[in-house]
OpenMM code with the backbone's topology and positions (N, CA, C; nanometers):
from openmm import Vec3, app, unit

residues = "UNK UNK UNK UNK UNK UNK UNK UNK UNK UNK UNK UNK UNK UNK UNK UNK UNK UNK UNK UNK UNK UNK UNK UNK UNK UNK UNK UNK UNK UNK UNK UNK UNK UNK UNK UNK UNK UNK UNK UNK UNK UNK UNK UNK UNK UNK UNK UNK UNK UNK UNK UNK UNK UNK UNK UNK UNK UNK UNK UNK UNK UNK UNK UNK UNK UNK UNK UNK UNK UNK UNK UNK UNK".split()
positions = [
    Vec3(-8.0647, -3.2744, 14.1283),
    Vec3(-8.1366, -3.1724, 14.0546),
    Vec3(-8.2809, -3.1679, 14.1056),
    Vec3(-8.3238, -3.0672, 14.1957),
    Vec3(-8.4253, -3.0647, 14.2032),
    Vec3(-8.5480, -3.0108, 14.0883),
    Vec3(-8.6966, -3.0411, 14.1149),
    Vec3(-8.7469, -3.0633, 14.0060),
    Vec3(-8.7595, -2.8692, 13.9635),
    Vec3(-8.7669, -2.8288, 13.9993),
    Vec3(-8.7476, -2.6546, 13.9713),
    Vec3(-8.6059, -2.6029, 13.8992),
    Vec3(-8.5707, -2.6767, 13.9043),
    Vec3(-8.4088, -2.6827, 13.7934),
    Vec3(-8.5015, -2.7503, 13.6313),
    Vec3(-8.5623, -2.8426, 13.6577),
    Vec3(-8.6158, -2.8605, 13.5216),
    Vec3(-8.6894, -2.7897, 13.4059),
    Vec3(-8.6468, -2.7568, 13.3039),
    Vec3(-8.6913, -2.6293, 13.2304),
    Vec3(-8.8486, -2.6810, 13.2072),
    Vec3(-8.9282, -2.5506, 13.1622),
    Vec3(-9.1036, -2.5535, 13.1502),
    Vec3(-9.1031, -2.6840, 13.0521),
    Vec3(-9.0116, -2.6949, 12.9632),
    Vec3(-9.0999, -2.7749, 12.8518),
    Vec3(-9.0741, -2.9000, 12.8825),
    Vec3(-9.0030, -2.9333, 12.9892),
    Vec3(-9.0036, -3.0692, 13.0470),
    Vec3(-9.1196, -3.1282, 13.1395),
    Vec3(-9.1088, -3.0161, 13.2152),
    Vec3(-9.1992, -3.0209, 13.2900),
    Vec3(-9.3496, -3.0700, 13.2471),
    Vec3(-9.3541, -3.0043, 13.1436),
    Vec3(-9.4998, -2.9907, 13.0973),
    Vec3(-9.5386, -3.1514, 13.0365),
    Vec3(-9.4071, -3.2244, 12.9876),
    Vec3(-9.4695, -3.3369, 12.9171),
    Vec3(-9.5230, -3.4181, 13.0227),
    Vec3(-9.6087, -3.5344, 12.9590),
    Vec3(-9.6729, -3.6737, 13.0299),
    Vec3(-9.5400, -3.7653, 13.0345),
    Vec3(-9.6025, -3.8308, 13.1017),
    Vec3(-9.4969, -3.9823, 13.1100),
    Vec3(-9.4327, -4.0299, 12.9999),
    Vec3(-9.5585, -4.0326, 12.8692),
    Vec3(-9.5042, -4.0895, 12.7772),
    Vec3(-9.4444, -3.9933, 12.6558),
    Vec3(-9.4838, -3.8430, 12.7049),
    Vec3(-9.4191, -3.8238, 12.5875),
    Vec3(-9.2873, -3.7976, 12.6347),
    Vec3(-9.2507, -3.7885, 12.7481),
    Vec3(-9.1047, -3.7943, 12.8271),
    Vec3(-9.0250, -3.9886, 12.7852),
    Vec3(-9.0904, -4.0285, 12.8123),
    Vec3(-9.0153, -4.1703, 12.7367),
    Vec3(-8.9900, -4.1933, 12.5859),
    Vec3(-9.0589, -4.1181, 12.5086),
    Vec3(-9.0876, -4.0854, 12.3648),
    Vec3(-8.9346, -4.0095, 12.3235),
    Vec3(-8.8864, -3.8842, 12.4389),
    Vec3(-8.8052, -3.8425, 12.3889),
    Vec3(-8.6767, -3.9050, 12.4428),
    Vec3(-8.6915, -3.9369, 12.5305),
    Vec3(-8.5768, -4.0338, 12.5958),
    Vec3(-8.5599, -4.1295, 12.4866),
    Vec3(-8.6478, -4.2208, 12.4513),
    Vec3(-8.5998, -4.2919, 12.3473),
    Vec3(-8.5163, -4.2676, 12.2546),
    Vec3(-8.5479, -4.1371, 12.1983),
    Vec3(-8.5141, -4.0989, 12.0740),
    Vec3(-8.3581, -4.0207, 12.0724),
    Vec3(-8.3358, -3.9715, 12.2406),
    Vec3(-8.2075, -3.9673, 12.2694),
    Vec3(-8.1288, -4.0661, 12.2322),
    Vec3(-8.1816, -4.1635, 12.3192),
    Vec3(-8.0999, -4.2805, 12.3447),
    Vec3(-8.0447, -4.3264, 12.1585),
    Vec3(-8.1363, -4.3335, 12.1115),
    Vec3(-8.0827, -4.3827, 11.9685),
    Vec3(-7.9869, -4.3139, 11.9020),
    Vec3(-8.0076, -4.1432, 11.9220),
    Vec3(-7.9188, -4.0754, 11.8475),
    Vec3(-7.7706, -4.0915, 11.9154),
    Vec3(-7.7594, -4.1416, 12.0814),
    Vec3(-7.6470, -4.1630, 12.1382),
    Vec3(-7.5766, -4.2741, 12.0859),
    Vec3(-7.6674, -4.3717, 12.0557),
    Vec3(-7.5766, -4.5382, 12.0127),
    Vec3(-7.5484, -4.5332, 11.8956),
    Vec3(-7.5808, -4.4165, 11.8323),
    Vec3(-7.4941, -4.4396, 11.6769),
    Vec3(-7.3734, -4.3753, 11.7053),
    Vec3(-7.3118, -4.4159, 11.6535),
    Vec3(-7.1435, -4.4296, 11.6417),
    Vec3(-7.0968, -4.2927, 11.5661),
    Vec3(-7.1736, -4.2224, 11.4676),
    Vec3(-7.1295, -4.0919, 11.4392),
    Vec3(-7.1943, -3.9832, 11.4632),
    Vec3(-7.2664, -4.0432, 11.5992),
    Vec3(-7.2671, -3.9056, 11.6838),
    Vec3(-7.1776, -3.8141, 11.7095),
    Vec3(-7.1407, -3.6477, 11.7047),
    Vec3(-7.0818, -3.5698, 11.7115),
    Vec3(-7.0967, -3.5255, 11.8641),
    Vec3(-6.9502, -3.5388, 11.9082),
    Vec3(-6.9396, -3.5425, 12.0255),
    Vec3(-7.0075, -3.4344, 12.1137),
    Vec3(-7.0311, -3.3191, 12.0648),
    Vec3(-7.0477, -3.2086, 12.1044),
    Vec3(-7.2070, -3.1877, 12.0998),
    Vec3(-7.2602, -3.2414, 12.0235),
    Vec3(-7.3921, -3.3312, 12.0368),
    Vec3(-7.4852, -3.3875, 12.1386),
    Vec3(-7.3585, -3.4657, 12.1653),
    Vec3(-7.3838, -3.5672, 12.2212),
    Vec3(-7.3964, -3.5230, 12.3503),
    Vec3(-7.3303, -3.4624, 12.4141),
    Vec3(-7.3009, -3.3743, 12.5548),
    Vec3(-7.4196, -3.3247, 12.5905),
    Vec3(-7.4761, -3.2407, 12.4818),
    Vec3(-7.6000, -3.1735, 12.5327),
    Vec3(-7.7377, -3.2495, 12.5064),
    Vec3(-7.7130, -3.3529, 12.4357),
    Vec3(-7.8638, -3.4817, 12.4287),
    Vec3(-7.8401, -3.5668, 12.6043),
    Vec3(-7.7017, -3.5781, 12.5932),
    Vec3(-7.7086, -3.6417, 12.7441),
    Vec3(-7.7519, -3.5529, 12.8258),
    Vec3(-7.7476, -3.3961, 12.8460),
    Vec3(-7.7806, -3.3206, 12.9786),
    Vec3(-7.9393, -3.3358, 12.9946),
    Vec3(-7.9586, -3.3455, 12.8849),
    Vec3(-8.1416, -3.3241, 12.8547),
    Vec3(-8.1519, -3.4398, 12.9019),
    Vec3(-8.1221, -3.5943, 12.8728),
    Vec3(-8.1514, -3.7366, 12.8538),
    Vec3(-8.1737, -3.6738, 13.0547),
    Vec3(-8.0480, -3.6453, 13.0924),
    Vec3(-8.0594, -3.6557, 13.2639),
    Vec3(-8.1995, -3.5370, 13.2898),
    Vec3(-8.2120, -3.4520, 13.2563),
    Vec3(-8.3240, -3.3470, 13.2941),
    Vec3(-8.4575, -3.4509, 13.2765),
    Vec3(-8.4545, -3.5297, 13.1908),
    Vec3(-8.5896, -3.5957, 13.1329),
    Vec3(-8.6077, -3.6984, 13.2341),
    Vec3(-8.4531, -3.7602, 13.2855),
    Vec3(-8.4749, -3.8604, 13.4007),
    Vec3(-8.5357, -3.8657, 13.5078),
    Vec3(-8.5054, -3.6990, 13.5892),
    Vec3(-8.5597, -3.6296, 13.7180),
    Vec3(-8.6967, -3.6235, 13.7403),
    Vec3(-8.7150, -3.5745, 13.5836),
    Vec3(-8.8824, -3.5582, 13.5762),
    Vec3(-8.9491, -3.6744, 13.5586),
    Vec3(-8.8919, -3.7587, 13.5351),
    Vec3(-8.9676, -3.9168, 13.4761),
    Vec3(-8.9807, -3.9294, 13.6264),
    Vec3(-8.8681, -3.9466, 13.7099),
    Vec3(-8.8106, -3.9561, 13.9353),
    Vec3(-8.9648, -3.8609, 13.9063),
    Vec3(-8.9550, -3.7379, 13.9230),
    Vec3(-9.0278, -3.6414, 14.0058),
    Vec3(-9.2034, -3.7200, 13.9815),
    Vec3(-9.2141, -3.7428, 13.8790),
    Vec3(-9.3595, -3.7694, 13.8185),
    Vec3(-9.3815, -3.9510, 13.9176),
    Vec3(-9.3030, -4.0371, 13.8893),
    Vec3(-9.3432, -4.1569, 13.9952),
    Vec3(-9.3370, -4.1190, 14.1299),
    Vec3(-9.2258, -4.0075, 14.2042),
    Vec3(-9.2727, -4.0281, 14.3478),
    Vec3(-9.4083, -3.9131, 14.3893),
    Vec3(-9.4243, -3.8470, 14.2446),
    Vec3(-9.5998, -3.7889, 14.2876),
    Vec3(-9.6722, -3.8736, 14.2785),
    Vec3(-9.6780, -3.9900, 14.1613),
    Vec3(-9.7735, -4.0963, 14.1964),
    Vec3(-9.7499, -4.1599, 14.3082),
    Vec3(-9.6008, -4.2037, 14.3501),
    Vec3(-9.6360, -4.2729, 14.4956),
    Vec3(-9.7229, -4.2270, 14.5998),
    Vec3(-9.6954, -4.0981, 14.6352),
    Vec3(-9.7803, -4.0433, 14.7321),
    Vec3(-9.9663, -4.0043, 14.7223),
    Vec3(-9.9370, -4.0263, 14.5761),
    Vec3(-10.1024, -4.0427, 14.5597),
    Vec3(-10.1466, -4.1433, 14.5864),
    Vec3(-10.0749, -4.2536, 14.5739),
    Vec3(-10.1255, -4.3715, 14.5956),
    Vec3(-10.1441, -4.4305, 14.7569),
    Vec3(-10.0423, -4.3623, 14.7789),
    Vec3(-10.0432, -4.3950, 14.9519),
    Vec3(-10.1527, -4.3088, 15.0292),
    Vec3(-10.1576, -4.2063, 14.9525),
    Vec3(-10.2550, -4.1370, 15.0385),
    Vec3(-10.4278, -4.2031, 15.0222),
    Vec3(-10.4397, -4.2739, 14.9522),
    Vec3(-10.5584, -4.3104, 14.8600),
    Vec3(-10.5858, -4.4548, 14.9310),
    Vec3(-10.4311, -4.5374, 15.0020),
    Vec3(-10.4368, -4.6489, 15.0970),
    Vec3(-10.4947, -4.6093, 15.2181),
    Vec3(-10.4247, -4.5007, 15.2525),
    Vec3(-10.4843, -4.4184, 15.4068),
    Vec3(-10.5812, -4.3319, 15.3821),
    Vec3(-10.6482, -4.3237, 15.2771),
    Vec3(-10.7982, -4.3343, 15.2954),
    Vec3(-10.8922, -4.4131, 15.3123),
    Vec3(-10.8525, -4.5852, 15.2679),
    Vec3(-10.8980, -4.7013, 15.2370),
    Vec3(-10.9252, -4.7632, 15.3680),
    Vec3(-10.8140, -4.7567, 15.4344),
    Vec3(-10.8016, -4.7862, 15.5978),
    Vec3(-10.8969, -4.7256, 15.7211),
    Vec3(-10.9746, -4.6094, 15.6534),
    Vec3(-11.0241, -4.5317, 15.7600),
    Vec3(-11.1639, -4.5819, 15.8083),
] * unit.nanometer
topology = app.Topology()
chain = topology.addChain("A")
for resn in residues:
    res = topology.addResidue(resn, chain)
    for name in ("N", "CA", "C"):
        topology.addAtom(name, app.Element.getBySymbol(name[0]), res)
């Protein structure tokens, strides 16, 4: 999934409020009377929230690297 597949309002969160909702997936998944049908579409999101959590560390990687190969010069 590239990150342009990810809808605006994902996009838009920080780190943490993207772990904030991941969390809160995750809990409504481990209860046991979760409704299956529910559940399907908290997981598609849980994965959309993942990409962007991916997309947001390998922009910090490259900030960071670029910020080494400035250090070096």
């Amino acid at each position: 999934m590239k990150s342009e597949n990810i809808p605006a309002d994902i996009k838009s969160k920080s780190l943490k409020e993207t772990k904030d909702e991941i969390n809160k997936i995750l809990v409504k998944l481990e209860n046991k009377n979760t409704d299956l049908q529910a559940s399907n579409k908290d997981y598609e999101r849980l994965i959309k929230l993942n990409k962007h959590v991916d997309h947001l560390f390998k922009k910090r990687i490259k900030e960071i690297a670029s910020l080494g190969k400035k250090s070096k010069k």
